[in-house]
C-alpha positions in Angstrom: -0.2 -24.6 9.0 0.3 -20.7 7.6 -1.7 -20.9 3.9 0.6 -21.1 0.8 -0.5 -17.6 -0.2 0.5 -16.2 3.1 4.0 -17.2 3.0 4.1 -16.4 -0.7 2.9 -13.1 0.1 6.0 -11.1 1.7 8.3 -12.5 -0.9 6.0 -11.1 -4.1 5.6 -7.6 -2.0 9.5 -7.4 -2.1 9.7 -8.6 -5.6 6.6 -6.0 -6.9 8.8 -3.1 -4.9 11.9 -3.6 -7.1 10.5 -3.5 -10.6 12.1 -1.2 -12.3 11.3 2.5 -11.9 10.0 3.2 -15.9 8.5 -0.5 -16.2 4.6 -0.1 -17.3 3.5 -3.5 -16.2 -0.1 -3.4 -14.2 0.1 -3.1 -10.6 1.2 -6.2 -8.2 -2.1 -7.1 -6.4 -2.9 -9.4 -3.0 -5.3 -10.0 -0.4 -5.5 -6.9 1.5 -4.7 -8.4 4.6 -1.3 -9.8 3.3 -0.5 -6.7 2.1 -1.0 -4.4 5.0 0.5 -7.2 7.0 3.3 -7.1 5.3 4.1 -3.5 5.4 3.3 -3.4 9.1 6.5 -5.9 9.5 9.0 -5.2 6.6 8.2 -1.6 6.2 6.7 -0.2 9.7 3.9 0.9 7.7 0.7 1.8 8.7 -2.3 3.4 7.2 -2.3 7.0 7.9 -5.1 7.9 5.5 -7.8 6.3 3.5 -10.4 7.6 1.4 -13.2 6.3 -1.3 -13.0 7.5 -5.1 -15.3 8.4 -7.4 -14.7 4.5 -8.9 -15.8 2.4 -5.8 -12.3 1.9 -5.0 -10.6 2.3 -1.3 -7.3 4.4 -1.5 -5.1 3.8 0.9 -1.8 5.4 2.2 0.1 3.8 4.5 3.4 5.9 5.8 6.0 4.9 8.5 8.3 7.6 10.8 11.4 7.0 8.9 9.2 8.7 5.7 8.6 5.9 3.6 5.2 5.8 2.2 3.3 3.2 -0.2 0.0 4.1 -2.1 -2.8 1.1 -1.9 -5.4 0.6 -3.9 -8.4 -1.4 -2.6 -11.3 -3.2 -4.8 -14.9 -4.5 -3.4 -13.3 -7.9 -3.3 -10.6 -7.0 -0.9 -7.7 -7.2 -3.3 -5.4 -4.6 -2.8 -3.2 -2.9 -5.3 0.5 -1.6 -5.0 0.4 1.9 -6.9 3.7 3.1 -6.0 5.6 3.5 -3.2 8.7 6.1 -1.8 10.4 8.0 0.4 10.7 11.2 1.7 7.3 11.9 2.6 6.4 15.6 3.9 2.8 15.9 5.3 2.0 19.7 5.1 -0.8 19.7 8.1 -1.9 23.2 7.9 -3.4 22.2 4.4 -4.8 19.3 5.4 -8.6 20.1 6.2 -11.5 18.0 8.6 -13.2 15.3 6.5 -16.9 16.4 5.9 
């Protein structure tokens, strides 16, 4: 039997995703595995970069070819946060230096 946050999962990521665009409500947030889950199959997301702030927090970005991107944010507890989301993403690669 799939858990009843699982299959309630996909339908709040579609509902958090049209909100609309001036709306100042706090970020939707899930288990992280849901969440990259979920744009893996609706989106063809997957995460391209992530990186640790200065917080303690996990920032992920997650992009697909077709250029749509979402911004993740990740807490010790592994609840992941939608921050936003788009399209049209450019990656300039020349800028982009080697971690260190």
């Amino acid at each position: 039997m799939i858990p009843r946050q699982r299959f309630l999962a996909p339908a709040a990521l579609v509902a958090a995703f049209s909100c609309p665009a001036g709306a100042q409500s706090p970020p939707p947030c899930f288990p992280h595995d849901a969440v990259a889950q979920t744009l893996a199959e609706q989106h063809r997301e997957k995460r391209a970069v992530s990186a640790l702030s200065e917080r303690g927090y996990v920032i992920e970005l997650y992009t697909s070819e077709a250029g749509s991107w979402t911004l993740v944010l990740v807490t010790s507890a592994g609840v992941a946060c939608l921050v936003d989301a788009g399209t049209g993403l450019q990656i300039d690669r020349a800028r982009i230096g080697a971690p260190t």
